[in-house]
C-alpha positions as CSV (number, residue, x, y, z in Angstrom):
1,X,28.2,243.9,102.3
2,X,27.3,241.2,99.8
3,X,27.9,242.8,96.5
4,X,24.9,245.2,95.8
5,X,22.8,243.8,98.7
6,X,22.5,245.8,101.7
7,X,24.0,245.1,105.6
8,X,22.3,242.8,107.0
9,X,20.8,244.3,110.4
10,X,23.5,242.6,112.8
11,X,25.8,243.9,110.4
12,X,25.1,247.4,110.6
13,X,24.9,246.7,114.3
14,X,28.9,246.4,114.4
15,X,29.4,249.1,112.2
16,X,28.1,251.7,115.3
17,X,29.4,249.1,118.2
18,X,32.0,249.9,120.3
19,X,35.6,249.2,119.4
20,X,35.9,246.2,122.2
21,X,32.4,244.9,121.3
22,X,33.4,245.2,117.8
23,X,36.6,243.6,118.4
24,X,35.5,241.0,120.9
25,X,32.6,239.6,117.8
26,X,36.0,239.3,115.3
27,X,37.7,237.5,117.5
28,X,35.1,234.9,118.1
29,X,33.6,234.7,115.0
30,X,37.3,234.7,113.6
31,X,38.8,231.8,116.0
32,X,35.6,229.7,115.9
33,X,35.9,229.5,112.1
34,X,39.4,228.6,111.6
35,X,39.3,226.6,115.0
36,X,37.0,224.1,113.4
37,X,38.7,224.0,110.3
38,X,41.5,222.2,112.1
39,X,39.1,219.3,113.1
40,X,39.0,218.6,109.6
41,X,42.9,218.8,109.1
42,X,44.5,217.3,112.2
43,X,42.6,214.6,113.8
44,X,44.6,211.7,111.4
45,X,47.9,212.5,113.3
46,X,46.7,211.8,117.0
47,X,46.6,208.0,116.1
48,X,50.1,206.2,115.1
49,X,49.0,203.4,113.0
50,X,51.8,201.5,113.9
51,X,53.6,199.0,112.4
52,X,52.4,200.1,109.0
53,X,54.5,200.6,106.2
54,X,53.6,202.3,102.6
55,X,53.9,199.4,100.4
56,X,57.0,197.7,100.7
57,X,58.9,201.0,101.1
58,X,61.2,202.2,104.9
59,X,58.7,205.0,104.9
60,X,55.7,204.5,107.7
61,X,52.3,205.1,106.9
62,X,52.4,208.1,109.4
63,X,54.8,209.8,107.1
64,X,53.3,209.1,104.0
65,X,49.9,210.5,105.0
66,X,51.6,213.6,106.9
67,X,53.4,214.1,103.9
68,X,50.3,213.4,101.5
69,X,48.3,215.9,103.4
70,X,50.8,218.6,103.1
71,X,51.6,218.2,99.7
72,X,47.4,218.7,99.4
73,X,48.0,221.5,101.5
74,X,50.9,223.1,99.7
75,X,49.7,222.5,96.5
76,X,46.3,224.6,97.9
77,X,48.6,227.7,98.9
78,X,50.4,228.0,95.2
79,X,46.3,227.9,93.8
80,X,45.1,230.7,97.2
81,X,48.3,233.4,95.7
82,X,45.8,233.8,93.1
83,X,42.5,232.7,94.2
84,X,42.6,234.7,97.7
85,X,44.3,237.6,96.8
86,X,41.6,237.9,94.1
87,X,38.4,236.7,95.7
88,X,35.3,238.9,96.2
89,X,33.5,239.8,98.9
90,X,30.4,238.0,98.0
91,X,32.3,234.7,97.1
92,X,34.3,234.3,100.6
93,X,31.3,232.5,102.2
94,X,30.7,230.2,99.5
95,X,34.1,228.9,99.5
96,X,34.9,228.5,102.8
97,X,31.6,225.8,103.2
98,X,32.7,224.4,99.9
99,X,36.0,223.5,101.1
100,X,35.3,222.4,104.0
101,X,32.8,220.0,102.3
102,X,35.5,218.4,100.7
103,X,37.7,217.6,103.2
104,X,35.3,216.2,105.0
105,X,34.3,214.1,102.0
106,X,37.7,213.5,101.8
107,X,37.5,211.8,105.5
108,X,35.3,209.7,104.6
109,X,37.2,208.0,101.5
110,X,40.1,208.0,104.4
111,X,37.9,205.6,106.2
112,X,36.8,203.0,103.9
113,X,40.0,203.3,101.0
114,X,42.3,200.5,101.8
115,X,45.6,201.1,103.5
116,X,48.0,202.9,100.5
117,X,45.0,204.3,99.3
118,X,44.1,206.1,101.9
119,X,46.9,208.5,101.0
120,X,45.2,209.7,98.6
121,X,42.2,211.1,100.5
122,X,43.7,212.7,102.9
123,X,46.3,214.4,100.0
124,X,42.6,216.0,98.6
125,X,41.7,216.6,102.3
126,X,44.9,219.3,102.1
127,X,44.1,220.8,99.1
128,X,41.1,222.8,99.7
129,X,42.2,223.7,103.5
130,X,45.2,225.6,102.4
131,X,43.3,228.4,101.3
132,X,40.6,228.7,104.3
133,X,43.6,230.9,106.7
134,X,43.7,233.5,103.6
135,X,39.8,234.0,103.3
136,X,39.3,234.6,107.3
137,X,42.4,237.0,107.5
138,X,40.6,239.4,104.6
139,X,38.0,239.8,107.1
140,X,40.5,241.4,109.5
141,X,43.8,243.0,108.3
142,X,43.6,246.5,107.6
143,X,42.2,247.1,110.4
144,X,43.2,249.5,113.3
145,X,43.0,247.0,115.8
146,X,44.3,244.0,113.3
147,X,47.3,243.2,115.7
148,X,44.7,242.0,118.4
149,X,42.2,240.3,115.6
150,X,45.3,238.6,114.2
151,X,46.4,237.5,117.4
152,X,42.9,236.5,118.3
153,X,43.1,234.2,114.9
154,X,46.2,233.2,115.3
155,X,45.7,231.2,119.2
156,X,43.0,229.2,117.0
157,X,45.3,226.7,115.4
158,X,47.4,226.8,118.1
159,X,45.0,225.3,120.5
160,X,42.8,223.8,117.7
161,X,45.6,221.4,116.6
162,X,45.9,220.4,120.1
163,X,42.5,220.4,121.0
164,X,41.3,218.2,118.2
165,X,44.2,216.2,118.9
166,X,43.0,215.5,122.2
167,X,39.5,214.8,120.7
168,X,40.8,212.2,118.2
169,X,43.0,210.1,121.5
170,X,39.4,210.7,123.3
171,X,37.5,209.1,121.0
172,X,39.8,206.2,120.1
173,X,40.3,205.2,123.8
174,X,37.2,205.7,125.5
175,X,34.6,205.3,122.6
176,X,36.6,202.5,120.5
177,X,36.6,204.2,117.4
178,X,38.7,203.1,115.0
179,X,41.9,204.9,114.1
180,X,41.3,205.4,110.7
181,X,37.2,206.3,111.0
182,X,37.9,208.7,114.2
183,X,39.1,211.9,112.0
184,X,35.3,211.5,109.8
185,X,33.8,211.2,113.3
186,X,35.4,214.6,114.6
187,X,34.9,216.3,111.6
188,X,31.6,215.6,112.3
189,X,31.4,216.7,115.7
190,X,32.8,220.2,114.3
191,X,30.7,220.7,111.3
192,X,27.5,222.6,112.7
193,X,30.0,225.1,114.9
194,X,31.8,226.0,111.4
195,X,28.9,226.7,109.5
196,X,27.7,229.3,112.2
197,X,31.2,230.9,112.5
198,X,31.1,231.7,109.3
199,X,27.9,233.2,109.0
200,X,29.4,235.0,112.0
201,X,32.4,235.9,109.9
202,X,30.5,237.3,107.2
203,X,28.1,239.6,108.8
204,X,31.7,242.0,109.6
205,X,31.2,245.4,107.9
206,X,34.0,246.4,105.7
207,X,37.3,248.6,107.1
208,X,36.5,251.9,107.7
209,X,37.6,255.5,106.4
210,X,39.5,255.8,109.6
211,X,41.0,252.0,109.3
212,X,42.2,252.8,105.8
213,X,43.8,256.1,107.0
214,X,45.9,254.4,109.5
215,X,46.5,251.0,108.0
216,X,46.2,251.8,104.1
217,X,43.3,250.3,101.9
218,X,43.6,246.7,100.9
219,X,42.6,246.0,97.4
220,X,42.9,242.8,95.2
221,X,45.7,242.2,93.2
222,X,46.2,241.1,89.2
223,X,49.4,239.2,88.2
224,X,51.6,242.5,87.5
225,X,50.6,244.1,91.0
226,X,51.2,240.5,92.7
227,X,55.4,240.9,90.6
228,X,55.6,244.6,91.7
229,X,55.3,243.1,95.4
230,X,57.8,240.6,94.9
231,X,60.6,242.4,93.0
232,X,60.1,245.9,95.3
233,X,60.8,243.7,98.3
234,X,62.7,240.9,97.1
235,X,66.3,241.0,99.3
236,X,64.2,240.6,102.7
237,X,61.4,238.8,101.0
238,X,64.3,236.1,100.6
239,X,65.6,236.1,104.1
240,X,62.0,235.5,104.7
241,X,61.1,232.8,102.7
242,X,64.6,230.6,103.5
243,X,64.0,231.3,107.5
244,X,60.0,230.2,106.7
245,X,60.7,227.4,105.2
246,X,62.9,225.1,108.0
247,X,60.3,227.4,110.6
248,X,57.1,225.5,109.3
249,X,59.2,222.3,108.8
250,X,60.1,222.5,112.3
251,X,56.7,223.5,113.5
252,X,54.6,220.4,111.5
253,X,57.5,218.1,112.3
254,X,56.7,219.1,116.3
255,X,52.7,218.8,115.6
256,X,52.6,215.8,113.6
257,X,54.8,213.7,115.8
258,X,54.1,214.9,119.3
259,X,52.6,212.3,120.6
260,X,55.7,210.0,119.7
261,X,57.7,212.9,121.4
262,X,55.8,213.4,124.3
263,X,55.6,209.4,124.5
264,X,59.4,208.8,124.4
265,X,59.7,212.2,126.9
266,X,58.0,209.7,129.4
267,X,54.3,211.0,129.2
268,X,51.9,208.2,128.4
269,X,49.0,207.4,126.9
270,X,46.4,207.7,129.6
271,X,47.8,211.9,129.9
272,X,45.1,212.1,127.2
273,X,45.0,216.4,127.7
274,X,48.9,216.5,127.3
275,X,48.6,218.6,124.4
276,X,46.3,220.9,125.9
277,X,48.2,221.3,128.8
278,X,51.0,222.3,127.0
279,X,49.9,224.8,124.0
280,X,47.0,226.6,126.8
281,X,51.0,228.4,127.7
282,X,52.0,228.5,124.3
283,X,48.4,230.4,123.3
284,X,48.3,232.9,125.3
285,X,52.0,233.5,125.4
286,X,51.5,234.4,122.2
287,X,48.7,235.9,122.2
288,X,49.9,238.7,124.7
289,X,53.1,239.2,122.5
290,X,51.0,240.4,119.4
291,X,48.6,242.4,121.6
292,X,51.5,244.5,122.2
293,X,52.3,245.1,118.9
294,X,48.5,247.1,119.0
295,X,49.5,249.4,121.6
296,X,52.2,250.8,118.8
297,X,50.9,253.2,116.6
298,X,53.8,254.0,114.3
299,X,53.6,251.4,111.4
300,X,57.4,251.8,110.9
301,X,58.5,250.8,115.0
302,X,55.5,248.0,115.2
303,X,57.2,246.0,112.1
304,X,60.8,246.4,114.1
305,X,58.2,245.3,117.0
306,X,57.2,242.4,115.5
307,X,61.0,241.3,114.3
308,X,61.5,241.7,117.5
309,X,58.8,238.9,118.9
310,X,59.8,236.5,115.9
311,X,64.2,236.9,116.9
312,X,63.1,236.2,120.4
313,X,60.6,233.5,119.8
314,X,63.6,231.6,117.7
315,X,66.2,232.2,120.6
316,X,63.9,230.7,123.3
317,X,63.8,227.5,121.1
318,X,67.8,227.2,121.7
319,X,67.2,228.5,125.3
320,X,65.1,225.6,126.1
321,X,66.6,222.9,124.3
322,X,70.3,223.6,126.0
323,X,68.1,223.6,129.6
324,X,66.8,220.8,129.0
325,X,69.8,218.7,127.6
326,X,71.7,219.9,130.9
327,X,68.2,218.6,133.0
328,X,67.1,222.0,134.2
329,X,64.1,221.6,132.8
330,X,61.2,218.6,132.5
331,X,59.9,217.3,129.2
332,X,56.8,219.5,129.2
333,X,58.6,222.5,130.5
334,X,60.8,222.0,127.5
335,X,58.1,221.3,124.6
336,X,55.8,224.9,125.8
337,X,59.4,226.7,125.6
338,X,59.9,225.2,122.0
339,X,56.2,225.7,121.3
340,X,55.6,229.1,122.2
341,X,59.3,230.1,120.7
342,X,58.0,228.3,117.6
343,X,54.7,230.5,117.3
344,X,56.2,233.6,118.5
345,X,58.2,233.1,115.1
346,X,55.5,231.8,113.4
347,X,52.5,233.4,113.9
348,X,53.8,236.8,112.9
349,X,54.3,236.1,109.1
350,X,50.3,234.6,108.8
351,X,49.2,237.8,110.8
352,X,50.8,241.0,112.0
353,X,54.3,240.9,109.9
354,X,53.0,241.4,106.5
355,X,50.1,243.4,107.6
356,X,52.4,245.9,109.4
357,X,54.8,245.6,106.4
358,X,52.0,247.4,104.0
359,X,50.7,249.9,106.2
360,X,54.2,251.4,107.2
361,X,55.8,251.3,103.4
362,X,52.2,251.9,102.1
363,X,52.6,249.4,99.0
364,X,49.4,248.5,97.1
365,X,47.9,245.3,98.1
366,X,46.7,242.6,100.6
367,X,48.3,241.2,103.7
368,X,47.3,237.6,102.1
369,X,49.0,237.8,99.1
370,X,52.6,237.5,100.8
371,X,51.1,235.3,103.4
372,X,50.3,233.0,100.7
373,X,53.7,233.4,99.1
374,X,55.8,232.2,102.6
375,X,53.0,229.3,103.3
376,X,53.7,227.9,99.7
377,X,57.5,228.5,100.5
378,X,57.3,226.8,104.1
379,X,55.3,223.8,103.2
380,X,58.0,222.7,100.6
381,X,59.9,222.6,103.6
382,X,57.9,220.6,105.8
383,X,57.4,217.9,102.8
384,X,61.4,218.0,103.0
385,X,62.3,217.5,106.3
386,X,59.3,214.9,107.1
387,X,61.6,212.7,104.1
388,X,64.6,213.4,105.2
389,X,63.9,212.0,108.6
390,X,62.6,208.6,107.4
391,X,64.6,207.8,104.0
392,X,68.5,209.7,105.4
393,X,68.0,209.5,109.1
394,X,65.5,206.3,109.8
395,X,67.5,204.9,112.9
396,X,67.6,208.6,114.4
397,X,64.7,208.9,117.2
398,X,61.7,211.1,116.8
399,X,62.8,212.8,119.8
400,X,66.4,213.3,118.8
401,X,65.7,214.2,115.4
402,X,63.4,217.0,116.8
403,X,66.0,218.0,119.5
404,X,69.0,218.7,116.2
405,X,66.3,220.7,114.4
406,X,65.5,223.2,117.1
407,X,69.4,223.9,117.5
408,X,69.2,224.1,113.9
409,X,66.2,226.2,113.6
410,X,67.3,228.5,116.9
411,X,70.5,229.6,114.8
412,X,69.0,230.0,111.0
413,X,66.3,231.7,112.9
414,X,67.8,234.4,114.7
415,X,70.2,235.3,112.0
416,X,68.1,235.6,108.9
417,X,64.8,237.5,110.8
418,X,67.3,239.8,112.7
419,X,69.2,240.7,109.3
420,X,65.8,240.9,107.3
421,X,64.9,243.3,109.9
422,X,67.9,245.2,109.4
423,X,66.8,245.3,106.0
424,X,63.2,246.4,106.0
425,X,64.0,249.2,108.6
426,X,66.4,250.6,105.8
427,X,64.2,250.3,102.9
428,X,61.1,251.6,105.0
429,X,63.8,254.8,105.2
430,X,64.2,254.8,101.5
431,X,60.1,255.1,101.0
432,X,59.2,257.1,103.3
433,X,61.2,260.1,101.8
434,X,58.2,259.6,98.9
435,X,55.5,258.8,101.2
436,X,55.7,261.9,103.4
437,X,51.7,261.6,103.6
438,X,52.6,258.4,106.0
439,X,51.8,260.0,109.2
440,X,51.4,256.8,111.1
C-alpha cells in the first residue's frame, strides 16, 4: 500500500469486502476529502465586499480576488500535468495535508493583509488547491465501478461550493464575523474532518487484476508518454479544450456571483440555505446521470454514453434560459436547470469522460493526466470572462451578463461535444482493429 510497507489491517479489510461495502467506503472517504477542500477555496465569495474597488481601477475587489484565486488555481493545474500524473503512492497523503496547510495559511494572511493585498493571499490560496481533485481521482479511476466513485466525487464540489457558501452567510449574519476573517474561521471548522478523510482515502487497496482487465492499468506518465496522449488524440482533444474552456467560465462565473444573481432574481438575504436548496437538485441529478454510465459495460457505448449526458446537460442550459425569459419558470427553477445542465457537462470531463476514453481505446496512461490538461485549458477561460465582464461590459448586470453566456454556452456546447463525439466514436473504430484483445 505505502511503498514497501504492508496493508494496513482496514486496508486489507476492503480488499475482501463486498463490492457495495467497498464502493460505499470510496465514496465517503472520497466526497469527505474533497468536500472539505472546498471550505478552504470558496468561503471568500459568499460575502460581496461592497463598494470596494482594486486601487483606483473600475475593477471591484470581488473580481480581483475571484480572479486572483483562479489564476492561483490555474497556475496549480499547469504544475499537477506533471506533478499528479507522476506522484507515487506513498507521497499522495503527504501532499494533500501539505496543501491544504497552505491555503489555510493563506486565509489567514487574507484576514489581516490590508485591502489590495489581500489579493495576494488568496492568489497562493489557489495554487496548491488545484492539484488536490487529481490526487483523490488516482484513488478511484480504473476501477470497475469508477463511473459511480466518480459520480460519488464529483456531487462533493457541487454541494461543497454551496454548502460552504451557506456556512460563510451563516457565520457573517448570525455570529458577526467579519467578511474578510469568516473564510479562516470556516476553514477551521473543516480542518479536523479533512485530515480523517484522508487517512480514509489512503487506507483504499490498489485496483485489482479484474479492474485492470476491464478498465486497463493506470500507470504514471514521463514527458514523451504525456506528447503521445496529446498528439494521438489531438482533433477531439481540441473540440474538447475550446468547449472546456467557456464551460468552466460559465460554471465559476455562476458560482462566484450567485449570490448577486440570486439577489437581483428577487431572493434575499435572510434565504440564507438558497444555495443549498438549489444545487441538493443539481447533485443528485447528476449524480444519477453518471451512475448510469456504470450499468454499461462496453467501454466503447459508455464514452458515446457520457457525450451523450454532457450534449444534453448543455441543451437544458438553453432550455431553461428561453423558459424562463418567456416567465414559465421562477428564478430558482431556472438557476437548478442551468446548474445541473452545467454539471451534467462538466462533471464528465474531471470524472467518467477521460476515464472511459482510456479503457475503450486502451491508450497507456492516467485518467488525470488529460483531466489536468482541460482544467488548465478551462481556467484561462474563467480568468477571461470574469475580465471581460468588468473592464468591456461594466454597465451590463450580473444577471444579464450570466443570462447572454448560457445562450452562448448552450450553442458552443452542443456543437463542439456532439462533433467531438462524432470523432472519438470513429477513431475508437480505427484502434480497435489493433486492439482486438479489447473485449470490453
Amino acid at each position: 500500500m505505502r511503498g514497501m510497507r504492508s496493508p494496513s489491517r482496514l486496508s486489507r479489510a476492503l480488499a475482501d469486502a463486498r463490492p457495495g461495502v467497498f464502493s460505499a467506503f470510496c465514496i465517503v472517504a472520497a466526497f469527505g476529502t474533497y468536500f472539505c477542500m472546498y471550505a478552504f477555496r470558496k468561503p471568500f465569495s459568499a460575502a460581496k465586499y461592497e463598494g470596494l474597488q482594486f486601487f483606483a481601477t473600475s475593477l471591484d475587489l470581488k473580481t480581483v480576488f475571484v480572479v486572483s484565486q483562479i489564476m492561483g488555481y490555474t497556475l496549480s493545474k499547469v504544475i499537477g500535468i506533471k506533478i499528479c500524473s507522476e506522484v507515487a503512492r506513498n507521497n499522495r497523503t503527504r501532499m494533500l495535508v501539505a496543501m491544504i496547510l497552505v491555503a489555510q495559511l493563506a486565509l489567514l494572511l487574507f484576514a489581516v493583509l490590508p485591502h489590495n493585498l489581500k489579493v495576494v493571499a488568496i492568489f497562493v490560496n489557489g495554487l496548491p488547491l488545484g492539484m488536490v481533485w487529481g490526487l483523490v481521482v488516482w484513488y478511484l479511476e480504473g476501477r470497475r465501478t469508477s463511473e459511480m466513485l466518480l459520480a460519488g466525487l464529483s456531487c462533493s464540489f457541487i454541494l461543497a461550493s454551496a454548502f460552504v457558501k451557506d456556512i460563510g452567510r451563516w457565520l457573517m449574519s448570525v455570529h458577526q464575523v467579519d467578511q474578510f476573517w469568516m473564510p479562516f474561521v470556516t476553514g477551521l471548522i473543516f480542518l479536523p474532518p479533512f485530515l480523517l478523510s484522508v487517512w480514509l482515502l489512503n487506507q483504499l487497496p490498489q485496483p485489482t487484476d479484474e479492474d485492470e482487465q476491464a478498465r486497463v492499468k493506470r500507470r504514471t506518465m514521463d514527458d514523451s508518454q504525456r506528447w503521445q496522449f496529446v498528439k494521438q488524440f489531438l482533433p477531439g482533444m481540441l473540440m474538447l479544450l475550446i468547449a472546456y474552456f467557456f464551460l468552466t467560465a460559465y460554471r465559476d462565473f455562476r458560482d462566484n456571483f450567485g449570490v448577486e444573481i440570486f439577489q437581483q432574481l428577487g431572493y434575499g438575504e435572510k434565504e440564507t440555505a438558497i444555495f443549498m436548496r438549489c444545487d441538493t437538485w443539481v447533485a443528485f441529478g447528476v449524480l444519477g446521470a453518471l451512475a448510469m454510465l456504470n450499468l454499461i459495460k462496453n467501454n466503447r457505448l459508455g464514452l458515446i454514453g457520457a457525450f451523450a449526458i454532457m450534449s444534453v446537460g448543455t441543451a437544458m442550459m438553453g432550455i431553461g434560459t428561453l423558459l424562463h425569459d418567456a416567465e414559465q419558470i421562477d428564478g430558482l427553477t431556472w438557476m437548478i436547470m442551468c446548474g445541473l445542465g452545467t454539471y451534467l457537462a462538466y462533471v464528465p470531463y474531471g470524472s467518467v469522460l477521460f476515464d472511459r476514453l482510456i479503457a475503450s481505446t486502451r491508450a497507456v496512461g492516467t485518467a488525470v493526466f488529460a483531466i489536468y490538461v482541460a482544467d488548465s485549458i478551462g481556467y484561462g477561460g474563467a480568468i477571461s470572462v470574469l475580465l471581460s465582464k468588468d473592464l468591456l461590459a461594466g454597465d451590463v448586470s450580473r444577471l444579464d451578463f450570466f443570462r447572454y453566456l448560457t445562450y452562448f454556452m448552450a450553442i458552443l456546447g452542443t456543437v463542439l461535444l456532439s462533433a467531438s463525439c462524432g470523432y472519438f466514436i470513429l477513431f475508437h473504430k480505427s484502434t480497435h482493429v489493433r486492439a482486438p484483445e479489447d473485449s470490453t
